[in-house]
N, C-alpha and C positions, 0 to 999 in steps of 0.2 A: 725701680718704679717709685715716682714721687710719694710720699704721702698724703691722702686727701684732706683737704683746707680743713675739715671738721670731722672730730668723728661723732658716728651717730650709732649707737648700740640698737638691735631689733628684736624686738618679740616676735619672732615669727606665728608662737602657741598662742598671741590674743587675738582677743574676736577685732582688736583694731585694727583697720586696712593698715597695712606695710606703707600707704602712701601719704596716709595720714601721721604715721607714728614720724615720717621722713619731714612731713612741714613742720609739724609742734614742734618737733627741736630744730628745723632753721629756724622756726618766729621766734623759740624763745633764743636762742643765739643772736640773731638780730638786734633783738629789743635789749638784753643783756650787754650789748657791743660786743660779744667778741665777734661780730661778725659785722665791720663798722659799714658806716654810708662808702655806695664809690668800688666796695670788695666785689670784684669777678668772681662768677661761679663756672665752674669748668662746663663743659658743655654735657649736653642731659649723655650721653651716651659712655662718656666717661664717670660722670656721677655714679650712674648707674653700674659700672662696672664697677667700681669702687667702694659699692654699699651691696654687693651681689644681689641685684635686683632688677628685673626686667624693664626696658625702657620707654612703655608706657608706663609702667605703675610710676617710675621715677619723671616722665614728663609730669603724669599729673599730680604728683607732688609740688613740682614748680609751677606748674599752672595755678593753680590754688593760692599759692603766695601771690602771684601777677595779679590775680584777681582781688586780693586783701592789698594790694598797695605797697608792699614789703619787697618785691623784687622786679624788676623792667626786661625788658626785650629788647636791646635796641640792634640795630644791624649793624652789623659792620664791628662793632662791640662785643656781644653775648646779651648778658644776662646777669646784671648790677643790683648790687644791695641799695635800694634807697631810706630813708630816715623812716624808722617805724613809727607805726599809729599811734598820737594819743589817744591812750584810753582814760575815759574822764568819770570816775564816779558823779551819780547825779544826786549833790547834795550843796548847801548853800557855801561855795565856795569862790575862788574867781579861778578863772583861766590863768590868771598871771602865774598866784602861787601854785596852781596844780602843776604846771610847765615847769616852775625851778626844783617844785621837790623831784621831779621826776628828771631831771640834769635835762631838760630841754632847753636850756640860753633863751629863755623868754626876752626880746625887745617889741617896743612899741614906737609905732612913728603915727602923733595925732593928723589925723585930718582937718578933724574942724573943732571949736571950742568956741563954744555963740549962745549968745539967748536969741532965743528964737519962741515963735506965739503956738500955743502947744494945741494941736490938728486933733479932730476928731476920734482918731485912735490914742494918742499920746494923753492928752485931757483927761478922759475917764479912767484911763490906767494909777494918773497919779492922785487922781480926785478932785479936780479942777479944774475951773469954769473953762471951757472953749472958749482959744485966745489968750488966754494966763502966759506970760514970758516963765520961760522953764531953760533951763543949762541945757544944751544940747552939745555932746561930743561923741564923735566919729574915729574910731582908733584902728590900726589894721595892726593885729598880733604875730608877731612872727615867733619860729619854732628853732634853735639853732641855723638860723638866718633864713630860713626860707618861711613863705606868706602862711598863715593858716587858719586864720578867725578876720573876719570885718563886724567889728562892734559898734554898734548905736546906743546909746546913754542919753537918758532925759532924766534932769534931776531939778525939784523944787530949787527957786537963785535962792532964796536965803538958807538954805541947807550949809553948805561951806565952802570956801573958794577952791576953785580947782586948780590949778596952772597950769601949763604946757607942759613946762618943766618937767613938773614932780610927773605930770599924766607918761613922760616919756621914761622916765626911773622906777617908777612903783605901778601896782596895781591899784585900778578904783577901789576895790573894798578895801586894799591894807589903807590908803588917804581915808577913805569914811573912816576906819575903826579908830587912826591915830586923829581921828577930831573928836573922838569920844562916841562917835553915832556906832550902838551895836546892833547888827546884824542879827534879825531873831527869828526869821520865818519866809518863805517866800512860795510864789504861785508859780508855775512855770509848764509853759507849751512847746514841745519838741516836734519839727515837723520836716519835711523836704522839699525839696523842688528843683528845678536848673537852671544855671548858671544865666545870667543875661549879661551880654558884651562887655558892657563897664566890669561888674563884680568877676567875669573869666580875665579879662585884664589884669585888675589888682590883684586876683590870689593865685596871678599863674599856672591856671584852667583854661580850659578848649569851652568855647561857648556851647552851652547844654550841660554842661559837666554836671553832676550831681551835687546838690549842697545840701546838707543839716541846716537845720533855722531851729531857733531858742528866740522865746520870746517870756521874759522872769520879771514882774513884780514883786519889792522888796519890802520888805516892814520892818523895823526898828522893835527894840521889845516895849516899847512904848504904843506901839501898833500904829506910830507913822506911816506910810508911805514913802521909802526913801529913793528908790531910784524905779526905772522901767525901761527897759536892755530887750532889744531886738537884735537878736547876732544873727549872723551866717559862719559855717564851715566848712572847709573841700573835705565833702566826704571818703577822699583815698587817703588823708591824712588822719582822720577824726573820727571819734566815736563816742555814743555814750553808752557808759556800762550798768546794769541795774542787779542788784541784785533780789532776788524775788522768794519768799518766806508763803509756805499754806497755812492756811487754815485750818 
Protein backbone atom coordinates (compact mmCIF):
# COMPACT_ATOMS: atom_id res chain seq x y z
CA UNK A 1 0.00 0.00 0.00
CA UNK A 2 1.44 3.42 -1.17
CA UNK A 3 2.20 5.82 1.40
CA UNK A 4 -0.09 8.77 1.88
CA UNK A 5 1.31 12.21 0.10
CA UNK A 6 1.40 13.72 3.77
CA UNK A 7 1.42 12.64 6.92
CA UNK A 8 -0.77 14.14 9.45
CA UNK A 9 -0.43 13.11 13.23
CA UNK A 10 -4.16 13.18 15.24
CA UNK A 11 -5.31 14.22 18.63
CA UNK A 12 -8.03 12.12 18.86
CA UNK A 13 -8.18 13.34 23.09
CA UNK A 14 -8.63 17.16 22.01
CA UNK A 15 -11.71 19.04 22.01
CA UNK A 16 -10.51 19.99 18.35
CA UNK A 17 -12.79 18.42 15.45
CA UNK A 18 -10.55 15.65 13.80
CA UNK A 19 -11.50 17.62 10.74
CA UNK A 20 -10.10 20.61 11.64
CA UNK A 21 -6.89 19.21 13.11
CA UNK A 22 -6.93 17.39 9.09
CA UNK A 23 -7.07 21.26 7.23
CA UNK A 24 -4.51 23.19 9.60
CA UNK A 25 -1.85 20.93 8.60
CA UNK A 26 -2.94 20.79 4.79
CA UNK A 27 -2.87 24.80 5.10
CA UNK A 28 -0.01 24.80 6.79
CA UNK A 29 1.66 22.25 4.30
CA UNK A 30 0.47 24.29 1.47
CA UNK A 31 1.55 27.68 2.57
CA UNK A 32 5.04 25.99 3.70
CA UNK A 33 5.24 24.33 -0.01
CA UNK A 34 5.71 21.10 0.75
CA UNK A 35 2.53 20.62 -0.65
CA UNK A 36 3.28 22.86 -3.98
CA UNK A 37 0.65 24.46 -6.61
CA UNK A 38 -0.78 21.84 -9.23
CA UNK A 39 -0.22 18.60 -6.16
CA UNK A 40 -3.33 16.03 -6.63
CA UNK A 41 -4.77 14.91 -3.50
CA UNK A 42 -6.09 11.34 -3.64
CA UNK A 43 -9.58 11.24 -3.45
CA UNK A 44 -11.68 11.84 -0.07
CA UNK A 45 -12.26 8.19 0.46
CA UNK A 46 -8.92 7.11 0.20
CA UNK A 47 -7.55 10.04 2.36
CA UNK A 48 -9.73 9.09 4.69
CA UNK A 49 -8.63 5.55 4.78
CA UNK A 50 -5.24 6.63 5.10
CA UNK A 51 -5.69 9.04 8.25
CA UNK A 52 -8.44 6.39 9.72
CA UNK A 53 -11.14 8.65 9.57
CA UNK A 54 -14.60 8.49 8.52
CA UNK A 55 -15.38 10.05 5.16
CA UNK A 56 -17.43 12.88 6.07
CA UNK A 57 -15.24 14.16 8.66
CA UNK A 58 -12.47 13.90 5.92
CA UNK A 59 -14.77 15.55 3.08
CA UNK A 60 -15.30 18.34 5.26
CA UNK A 61 -11.89 18.67 5.93
CA UNK A 62 -11.41 19.29 2.17
CA UNK A 63 -14.37 21.27 1.85
CA UNK A 64 -13.03 23.95 4.18
CA UNK A 65 -9.81 24.32 2.27
CA UNK A 66 -12.22 24.72 -1.14
CA UNK A 67 -13.73 27.23 0.56
CA UNK A 68 -10.52 29.21 1.97
CA UNK A 69 -9.12 29.15 -1.75
CA UNK A 70 -6.23 26.67 -0.89
CA UNK A 71 -7.67 23.56 -2.83
CA UNK A 72 -10.07 23.16 -6.21
CA UNK A 73 -12.53 20.63 -7.43
CA UNK A 74 -12.18 20.21 -10.77
CA UNK A 75 -13.70 17.13 -12.86
CA UNK A 76 -12.27 14.98 -14.56
CA UNK A 77 -9.06 15.92 -12.43
CA UNK A 78 -9.73 15.56 -8.56
CA UNK A 79 -8.86 17.86 -6.36
CA UNK A 80 -5.54 20.40 -6.76
CA UNK A 81 -3.34 22.38 -4.50
CA UNK A 82 -3.65 25.92 -5.74
CA UNK A 83 -1.23 28.97 -4.68
CA UNK A 84 -2.07 29.89 -0.90
CA UNK A 85 -3.58 33.06 0.50
CA UNK A 86 -1.74 36.17 1.00
CA UNK A 87 -1.93 36.91 4.22
CA UNK A 88 -1.07 40.64 4.54
CA UNK A 89 -0.48 42.16 8.02
CA UNK A 90 -2.34 45.69 8.10
CA UNK A 91 0.46 48.04 8.65
CA UNK A 92 2.21 50.70 6.52
CA UNK A 93 3.80 48.57 4.13
CA UNK A 94 3.50 47.89 0.17
CA UNK A 95 2.17 44.86 -1.24
CA UNK A 96 5.30 44.53 -3.40
CA UNK A 97 7.63 43.96 -0.54
CA UNK A 98 5.12 41.83 1.62
CA UNK A 99 4.87 39.38 -1.55
CA UNK A 100 8.87 38.98 -1.86
CA UNK A 101 9.51 38.49 1.82
CA UNK A 102 6.99 36.03 1.63
CA UNK A 103 8.81 34.08 -1.75
CA UNK A 104 5.59 35.11 -3.65
CA UNK A 105 7.57 36.32 -7.26
CA UNK A 106 5.94 39.69 -7.10
CA UNK A 107 5.82 41.25 -10.77
CA UNK A 108 3.92 44.41 -12.04
CA UNK A 109 2.61 45.18 -15.41
CA UNK A 110 1.63 49.27 -15.39
CA UNK A 111 -1.34 50.24 -16.93
CA UNK A 112 -1.47 53.73 -16.93
CA UNK A 113 1.02 56.43 -15.76
CA UNK A 114 -0.56 60.17 -16.55
CA UNK A 115 -1.31 63.41 -14.95
CA UNK A 116 -4.50 63.65 -14.91
CA UNK A 117 -7.02 66.65 -13.07
CA UNK A 118 -7.65 65.18 -9.60
CA UNK A 119 -11.99 64.40 -9.29
CA UNK A 120 -13.74 65.04 -6.27
CA UNK A 121 -12.85 61.98 -4.34
CA UNK A 122 -9.08 62.09 -5.32
CA UNK A 123 -8.74 66.14 -4.39
CA UNK A 124 -9.70 66.15 -0.83
CA UNK A 125 -7.87 62.89 -0.12
CA UNK A 126 -4.42 64.68 -1.19
CA UNK A 127 -5.42 68.27 -0.13
CA UNK A 128 -6.01 69.92 -3.21
CA UNK A 129 -8.03 72.23 -4.91
CA UNK A 130 -10.59 70.20 -7.49
CA UNK A 131 -8.90 69.87 -10.88
CA UNK A 132 -5.18 70.21 -9.49
CA UNK A 133 -3.06 67.70 -12.11
CA UNK A 134 -1.96 64.96 -9.75
CA UNK A 135 0.31 61.50 -11.13
CA UNK A 136 -2.04 58.98 -11.66
CA UNK A 137 -0.87 55.18 -12.06
CA UNK A 138 -2.85 51.97 -12.56
CA UNK A 139 -0.65 48.80 -11.66
CA UNK A 140 -2.15 45.20 -11.81
CA UNK A 141 0.08 42.99 -9.05
CA UNK A 142 0.81 39.64 -9.76
CA UNK A 143 1.64 36.77 -7.27
CA UNK A 144 4.17 34.03 -8.62
CA UNK A 145 2.57 34.82 -12.14
CA UNK A 146 -0.98 34.82 -11.49
CA UNK A 147 -3.25 38.32 -11.10
CA UNK A 148 -3.97 39.33 -7.55
CA UNK A 149 -4.25 43.27 -6.59
CA UNK A 150 -5.39 46.16 -9.33
CA UNK A 151 -3.79 49.33 -7.72
CA UNK A 152 -4.69 52.99 -8.29
CA UNK A 153 -2.16 55.74 -7.21
CA UNK A 154 -2.59 59.40 -7.06
CA UNK A 155 0.40 61.25 -6.30
CA UNK A 156 1.18 65.27 -5.89
CA UNK A 157 3.57 65.84 -9.94
CA UNK A 158 6.14 67.52 -7.90
CA UNK A 159 6.55 64.86 -5.41
CA UNK A 160 9.09 62.66 -7.72
CA UNK A 161 9.40 61.18 -11.03
CA UNK A 162 7.86 57.90 -11.45
CA UNK A 163 8.93 55.75 -14.56
CA UNK A 164 7.43 52.96 -16.12
CA UNK A 165 10.43 51.33 -15.80
CA UNK A 166 11.42 51.39 -12.34
CA UNK A 167 7.09 51.06 -11.61
CA UNK A 168 7.53 47.51 -13.39
CA UNK A 169 11.01 46.36 -11.10
CA UNK A 170 10.20 47.92 -7.62
CA UNK A 171 7.47 48.84 -5.50
CA UNK A 172 5.91 52.41 -5.12
CA UNK A 173 7.01 52.94 -1.49
CA UNK A 174 10.56 51.30 -2.03
CA UNK A 175 10.87 54.45 -5.20
CA UNK A 176 9.34 57.07 -2.46
CA UNK A 177 11.65 55.83 0.32
CA UNK A 178 14.92 55.66 -2.27
CA UNK A 179 13.96 59.65 -3.12
CA UNK A 180 14.40 60.29 0.48
CA UNK A 181 10.27 60.82 1.15
CA UNK A 182 9.69 58.70 4.58
CA UNK A 183 6.80 57.01 5.10
CA UNK A 184 5.35 57.91 8.63
CA UNK A 185 1.75 57.37 9.18
CA UNK A 186 -1.19 56.51 7.20
CA UNK A 187 -5.32 56.39 7.26
CA UNK A 188 -6.83 53.39 5.68
CA UNK A 189 -10.43 51.96 4.70
CA UNK A 190 -10.79 48.26 4.17
CA UNK A 191 -13.92 47.22 2.48
CA UNK A 192 -15.70 44.66 -0.15
CA UNK A 193 -17.75 44.23 -2.86
CA UNK A 194 -18.08 42.19 -6.56
CA UNK A 195 -16.27 42.04 -9.13
CA UNK A 196 -17.73 44.12 -12.25
CA UNK A 197 -16.80 42.71 -15.96
CA UNK A 198 -13.73 44.61 -16.66
CA UNK A 199 -11.96 44.10 -12.96
CA UNK A 200 -13.27 39.83 -13.25
CA UNK A 201 -11.39 40.20 -16.65
CA UNK A 202 -8.08 41.40 -15.47
CA UNK A 203 -7.74 39.44 -12.10
CA UNK A 204 -9.05 36.22 -13.59
CA UNK A 205 -12.43 36.25 -11.61
CA UNK A 206 -16.05 35.21 -12.66
CA UNK A 207 -18.08 38.39 -12.71
CA UNK A 208 -19.62 38.98 -8.98
CA UNK A 209 -16.64 37.30 -7.55
CA UNK A 210 -15.80 38.75 -4.26
CA UNK A 211 -13.20 41.56 -3.97
CA UNK A 212 -11.40 43.39 -0.85
CA UNK A 213 -10.99 47.18 -1.56
CA UNK A 214 -8.24 49.34 0.44
CA UNK A 215 -8.54 52.63 0.17
CA UNK A 216 -4.86 54.49 2.31
CA UNK A 217 -3.85 57.95 2.53
CA UNK A 218 -0.15 58.61 3.26
CA UNK A 219 1.87 61.17 5.12
CA UNK A 220 5.37 61.67 5.20
CA UNK A 221 6.92 62.37 8.91
CA UNK A 222 6.74 65.76 7.73
CA UNK A 223 2.96 65.23 7.83
CA UNK A 224 2.73 65.79 3.93
CA UNK A 225 0.30 64.09 2.07
CA UNK A 226 2.17 61.68 -0.10
CA UNK A 227 0.22 59.39 -2.00
CA UNK A 228 -3.77 58.21 -2.02
CA UNK A 229 -4.16 54.25 -3.11
CA UNK A 230 -7.50 52.89 -4.03
CA UNK A 231 -6.81 48.91 -4.62
CA UNK A 232 -8.90 46.04 -5.24
CA UNK A 233 -8.03 42.21 -4.36
CA UNK A 234 -9.55 38.51 -5.35
CA UNK A 235 -10.59 37.89 -2.20
CA UNK A 236 -9.76 33.70 -2.75
CA UNK A 237 -6.31 34.82 -2.92
CA UNK A 238 -6.11 37.76 -0.24
CA UNK A 239 -6.47 38.54 3.06
CA UNK A 240 -5.92 41.00 5.76
CA UNK A 241 -4.64 39.86 8.89
CA UNK A 242 -5.01 42.07 12.29
CA UNK A 243 -4.10 41.42 15.12
CA UNK A 244 -6.09 42.54 18.19
CA UNK A 245 -4.77 43.45 21.99
CA UNK A 246 -7.73 44.28 25.17
CA UNK A 247 -8.01 46.71 27.24
Amino acid sequence: MPEPLLRIPLDRTSPVPLYFQVAQQLEQAIETGDLPPGTRLDNEIQLADDYGLSRPTMRRAIQYLVERGLLVRRRGVGTQVVHAKVKRQVELSSLYDDLAAAGQRPTTQVLVNAVVPADGTVAPALGLPAGSAVMFLERLRLATGEPLARMRNYLPTELVELPTEALEERGLYQLLRSAGIHLRVATQVIGARAATTAEARLLGESRGAPLLTMSRTTYDDSGRIVEFGAHIYRASRYSFEHTLVGR
